[in-house]
OpenMM code with the backbone's topology and positions (N, CA, C; nanometers):
from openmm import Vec3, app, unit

residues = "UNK UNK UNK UNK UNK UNK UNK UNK UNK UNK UNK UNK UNK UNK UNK UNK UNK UNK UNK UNK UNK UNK UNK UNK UNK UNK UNK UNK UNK UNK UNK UNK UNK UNK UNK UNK UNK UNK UNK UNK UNK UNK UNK UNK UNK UNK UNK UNK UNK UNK UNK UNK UNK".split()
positions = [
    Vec3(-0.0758, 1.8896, -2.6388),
    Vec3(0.0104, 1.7996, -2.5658),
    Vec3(0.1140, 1.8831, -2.4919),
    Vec3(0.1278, 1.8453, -2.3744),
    Vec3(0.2364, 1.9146, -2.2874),
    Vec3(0.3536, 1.8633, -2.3194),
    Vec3(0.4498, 1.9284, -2.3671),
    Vec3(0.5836, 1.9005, -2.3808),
    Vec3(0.6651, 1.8672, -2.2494),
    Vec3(0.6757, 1.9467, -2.1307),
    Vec3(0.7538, 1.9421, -2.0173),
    Vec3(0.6208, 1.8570, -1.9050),
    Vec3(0.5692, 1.7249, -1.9791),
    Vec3(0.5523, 1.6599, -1.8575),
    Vec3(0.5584, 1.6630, -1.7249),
    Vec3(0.6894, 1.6057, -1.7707),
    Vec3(0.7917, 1.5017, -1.6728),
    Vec3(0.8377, 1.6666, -1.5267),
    Vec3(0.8674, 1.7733, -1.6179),
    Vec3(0.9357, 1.8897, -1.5380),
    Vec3(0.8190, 1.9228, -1.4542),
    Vec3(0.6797, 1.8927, -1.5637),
    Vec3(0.5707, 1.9677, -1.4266),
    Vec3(0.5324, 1.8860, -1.3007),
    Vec3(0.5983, 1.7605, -1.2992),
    Vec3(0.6064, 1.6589, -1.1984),
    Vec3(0.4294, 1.5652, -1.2116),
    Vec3(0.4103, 1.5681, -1.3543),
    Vec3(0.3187, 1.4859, -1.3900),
    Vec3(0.3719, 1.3274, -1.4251),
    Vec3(0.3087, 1.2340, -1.4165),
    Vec3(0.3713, 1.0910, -1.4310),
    Vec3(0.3121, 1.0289, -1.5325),
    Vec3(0.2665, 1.1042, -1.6461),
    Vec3(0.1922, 1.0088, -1.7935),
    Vec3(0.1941, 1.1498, -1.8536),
    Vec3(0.2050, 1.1097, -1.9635),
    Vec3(0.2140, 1.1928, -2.0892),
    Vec3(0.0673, 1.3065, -2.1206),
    Vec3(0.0522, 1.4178, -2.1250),
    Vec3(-0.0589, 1.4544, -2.0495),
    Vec3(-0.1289, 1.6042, -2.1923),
    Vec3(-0.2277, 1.6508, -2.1888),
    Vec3(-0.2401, 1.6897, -2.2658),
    Vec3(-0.3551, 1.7660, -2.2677),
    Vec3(-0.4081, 1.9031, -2.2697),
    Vec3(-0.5072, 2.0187, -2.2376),
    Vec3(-0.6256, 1.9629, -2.3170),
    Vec3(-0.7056, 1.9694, -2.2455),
    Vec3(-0.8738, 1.9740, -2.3495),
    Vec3(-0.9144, 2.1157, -2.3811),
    Vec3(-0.9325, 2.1008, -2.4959),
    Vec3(-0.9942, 2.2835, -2.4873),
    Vec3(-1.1157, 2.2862, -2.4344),
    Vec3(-1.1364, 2.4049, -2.4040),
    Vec3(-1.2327, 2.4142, -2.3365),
    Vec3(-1.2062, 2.5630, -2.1957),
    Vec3(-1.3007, 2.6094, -2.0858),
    Vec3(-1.2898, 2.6544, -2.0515),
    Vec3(-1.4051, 2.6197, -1.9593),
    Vec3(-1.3253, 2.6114, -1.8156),
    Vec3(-1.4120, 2.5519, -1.6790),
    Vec3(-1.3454, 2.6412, -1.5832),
    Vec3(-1.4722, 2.6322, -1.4446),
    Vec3(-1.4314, 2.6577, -1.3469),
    Vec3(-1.4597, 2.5790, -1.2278),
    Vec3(-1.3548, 2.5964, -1.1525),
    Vec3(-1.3858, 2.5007, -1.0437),
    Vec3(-1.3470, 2.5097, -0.9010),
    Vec3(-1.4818, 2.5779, -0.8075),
    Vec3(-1.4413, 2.6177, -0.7043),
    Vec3(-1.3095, 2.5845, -0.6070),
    Vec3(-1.2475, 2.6338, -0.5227),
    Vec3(-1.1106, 2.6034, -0.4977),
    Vec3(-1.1399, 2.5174, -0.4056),
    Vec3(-1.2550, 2.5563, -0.3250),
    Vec3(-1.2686, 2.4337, -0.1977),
    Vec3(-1.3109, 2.2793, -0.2846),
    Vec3(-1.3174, 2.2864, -0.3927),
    Vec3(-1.3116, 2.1118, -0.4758),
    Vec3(-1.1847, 2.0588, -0.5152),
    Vec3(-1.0903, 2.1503, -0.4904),
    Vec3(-0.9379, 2.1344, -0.4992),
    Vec3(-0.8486, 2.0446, -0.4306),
    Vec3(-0.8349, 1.8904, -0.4387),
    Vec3(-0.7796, 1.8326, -0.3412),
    Vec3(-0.6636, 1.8578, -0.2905),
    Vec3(-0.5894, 1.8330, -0.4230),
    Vec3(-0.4474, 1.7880, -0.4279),
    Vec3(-0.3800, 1.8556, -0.5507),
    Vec3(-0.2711, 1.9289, -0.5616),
    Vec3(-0.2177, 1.9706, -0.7029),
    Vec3(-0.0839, 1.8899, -0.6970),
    Vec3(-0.0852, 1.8249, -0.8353),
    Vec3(-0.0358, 1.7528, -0.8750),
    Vec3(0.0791, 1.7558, -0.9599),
    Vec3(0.1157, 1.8696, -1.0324),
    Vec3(0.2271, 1.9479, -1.0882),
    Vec3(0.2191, 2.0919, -1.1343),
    Vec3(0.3270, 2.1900, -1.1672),
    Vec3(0.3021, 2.2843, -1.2063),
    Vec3(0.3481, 2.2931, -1.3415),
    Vec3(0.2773, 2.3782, -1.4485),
    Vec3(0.3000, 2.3717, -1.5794),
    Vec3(0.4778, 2.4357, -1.5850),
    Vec3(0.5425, 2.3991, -1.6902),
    Vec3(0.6619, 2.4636, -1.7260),
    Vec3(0.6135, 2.6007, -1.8233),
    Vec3(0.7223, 2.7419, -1.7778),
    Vec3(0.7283, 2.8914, -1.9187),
    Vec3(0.6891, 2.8519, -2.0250),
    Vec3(0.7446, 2.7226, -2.0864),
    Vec3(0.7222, 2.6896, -2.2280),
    Vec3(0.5908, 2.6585, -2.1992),
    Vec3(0.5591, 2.5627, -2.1641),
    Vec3(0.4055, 2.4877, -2.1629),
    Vec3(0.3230, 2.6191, -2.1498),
    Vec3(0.2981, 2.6883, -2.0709),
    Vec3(0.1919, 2.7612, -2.0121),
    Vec3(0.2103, 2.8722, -2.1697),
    Vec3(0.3326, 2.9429, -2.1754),
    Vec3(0.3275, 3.0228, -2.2912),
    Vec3(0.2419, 2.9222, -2.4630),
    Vec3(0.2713, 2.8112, -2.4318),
    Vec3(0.2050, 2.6946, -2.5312),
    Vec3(0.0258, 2.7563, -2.5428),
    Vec3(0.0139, 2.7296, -2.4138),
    Vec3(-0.1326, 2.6860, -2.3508),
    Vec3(-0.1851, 2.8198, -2.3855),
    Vec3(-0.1437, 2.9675, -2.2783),
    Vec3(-0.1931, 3.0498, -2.3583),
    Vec3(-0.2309, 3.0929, -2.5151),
    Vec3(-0.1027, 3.1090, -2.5886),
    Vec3(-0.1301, 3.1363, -2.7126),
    Vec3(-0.2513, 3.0469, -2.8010),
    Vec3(-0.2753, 2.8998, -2.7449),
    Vec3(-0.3501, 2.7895, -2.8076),
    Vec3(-0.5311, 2.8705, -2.7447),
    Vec3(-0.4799, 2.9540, -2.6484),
    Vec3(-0.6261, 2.9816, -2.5948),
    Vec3(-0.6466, 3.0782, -2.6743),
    Vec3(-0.5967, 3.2013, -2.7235),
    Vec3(-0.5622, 3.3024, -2.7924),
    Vec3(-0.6251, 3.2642, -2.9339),
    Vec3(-0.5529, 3.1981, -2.9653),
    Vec3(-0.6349, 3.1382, -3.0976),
    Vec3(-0.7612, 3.0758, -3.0944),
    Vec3(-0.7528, 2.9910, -3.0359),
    Vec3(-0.9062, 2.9359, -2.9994),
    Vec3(-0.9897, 2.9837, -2.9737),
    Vec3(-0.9930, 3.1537, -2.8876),
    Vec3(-1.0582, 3.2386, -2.8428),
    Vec3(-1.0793, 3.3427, -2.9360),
    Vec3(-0.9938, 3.3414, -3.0794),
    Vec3(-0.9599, 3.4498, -3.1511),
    Vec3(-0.9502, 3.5930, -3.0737),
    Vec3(-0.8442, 3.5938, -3.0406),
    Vec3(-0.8114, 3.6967, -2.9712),
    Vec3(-0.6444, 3.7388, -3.0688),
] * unit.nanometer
topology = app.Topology()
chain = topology.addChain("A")
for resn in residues:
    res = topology.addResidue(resn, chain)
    for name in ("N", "CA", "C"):
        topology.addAtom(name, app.Element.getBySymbol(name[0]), res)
């Protein structure tokens, strides 16, 4: 679960699937917020583990 929502200029309470995708940039419409230091430092470390790294 993303803590800083609201700061990444997301409008619902929002929350990472694990997992790992890619997705060409020309399928890229629209970006919609940017993650907050905290969040992303969140997100990494959750990949870190998940990845056992």
């Amino acid at each position: 679960m993303l803590f800083d929502w609201v700061a990444a200029g997301l409008n619902v309470s929002t929350a990472v699937k694990r997992g790992l995708y890619t997705v060409h940039q020309s399928l890229v419409v629209t970006i919609i917020g940017k993650l907050t230091d905290a969040d992303i430092e969140q997100l990494e470390q959750s990949l870190r583990d998940w990845l056992g790294l």
